[in-house]
C-alpha positions, 0 to 999 in steps of 0.5 A: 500500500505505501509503495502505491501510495508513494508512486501516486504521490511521485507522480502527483509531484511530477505532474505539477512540476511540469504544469509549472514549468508550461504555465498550464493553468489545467487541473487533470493529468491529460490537460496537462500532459496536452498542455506540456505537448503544446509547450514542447512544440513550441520550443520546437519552433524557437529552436527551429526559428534560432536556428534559422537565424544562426544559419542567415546570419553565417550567410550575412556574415559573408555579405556583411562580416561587421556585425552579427543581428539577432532578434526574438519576439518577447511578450511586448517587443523584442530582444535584439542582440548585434556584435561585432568583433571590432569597435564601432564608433557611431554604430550604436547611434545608428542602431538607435536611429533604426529603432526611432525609425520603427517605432520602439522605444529601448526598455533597457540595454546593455552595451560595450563599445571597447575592443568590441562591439556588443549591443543587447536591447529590449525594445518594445513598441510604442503604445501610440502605434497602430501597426505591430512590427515584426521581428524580421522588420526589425532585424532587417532594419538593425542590418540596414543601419549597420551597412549604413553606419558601414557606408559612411564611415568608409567615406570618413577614413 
């Protein structure tokens, strides 16, 4: 009987560990165990998604080896990251320009412009803004500003 009661009990715990980790709001082990094989999909085509951003950005590189862009939707606007290898001077005011021009305004970020340049920001839309924007709207217009900022600093040496 304790035996019985144990598993039944283990397993009781380990439903509602991953009724946790999916955010599923189910009370049944099926509507759970539903919810779980949603969330697993999901990750699925975020691994899918990241991994077509990793292989656009190697073919990018060789179009454009200064900086490497990624974008991810978020909740409420979108975490984009842009490196490069080298410092960029006035690339970081580029960037920015480009997320004026979008609509979004930068939430937090972190930067450094030192031997590299590394730039991660959350931006989200501004609530004064009809139309959403998608995430590969704004990685091409992160791209743009780079190969702008890329354009016109060559002119300047």
């Amino acid at each position: 009987m304790v035996s019985r009661e144990h598993k039944r009990a283990g397993l009781q715990e380990k439903l509602q560990l991953l009724r946790s980790i999916t955010n599923s709001h189910a009370m049944n082990k099926a509507s759970i165990i539903v919810d779980a094989t949603k969330y697993i999909q999901e990750l699925k085509q975020k691994v899918e998604r990241l991994n077509q951003d990793v292989a656009a950005a190697q073919t990018s590189d060789n179009q454009n080896p200064l900086a490497t862009v990624t974008v991810e939707t978020l909740e409420k606007g979108y975490l984009i990251n842009v490196f490069s290898d080298k410092s960029c001077p006035g690339l970081l005011v580029s960037v920015l320009e480009a997320f004026q021009e979008l609509g979004l305004n930068v939430l937090e970020a972190r930067v450094s412009c030192t031997d590299s340049f590394r730039l991660q920001a959350v931006g989200g839309e501004n609530e004064e803004q009809s139309e959403c924007v998608d995430a590969q709207v704004v990685k091409q217009a992160v791209l743009q500003a780079i190969k702008n900022w890329s354009g016109s600093s060559e002119q300047q040496e």
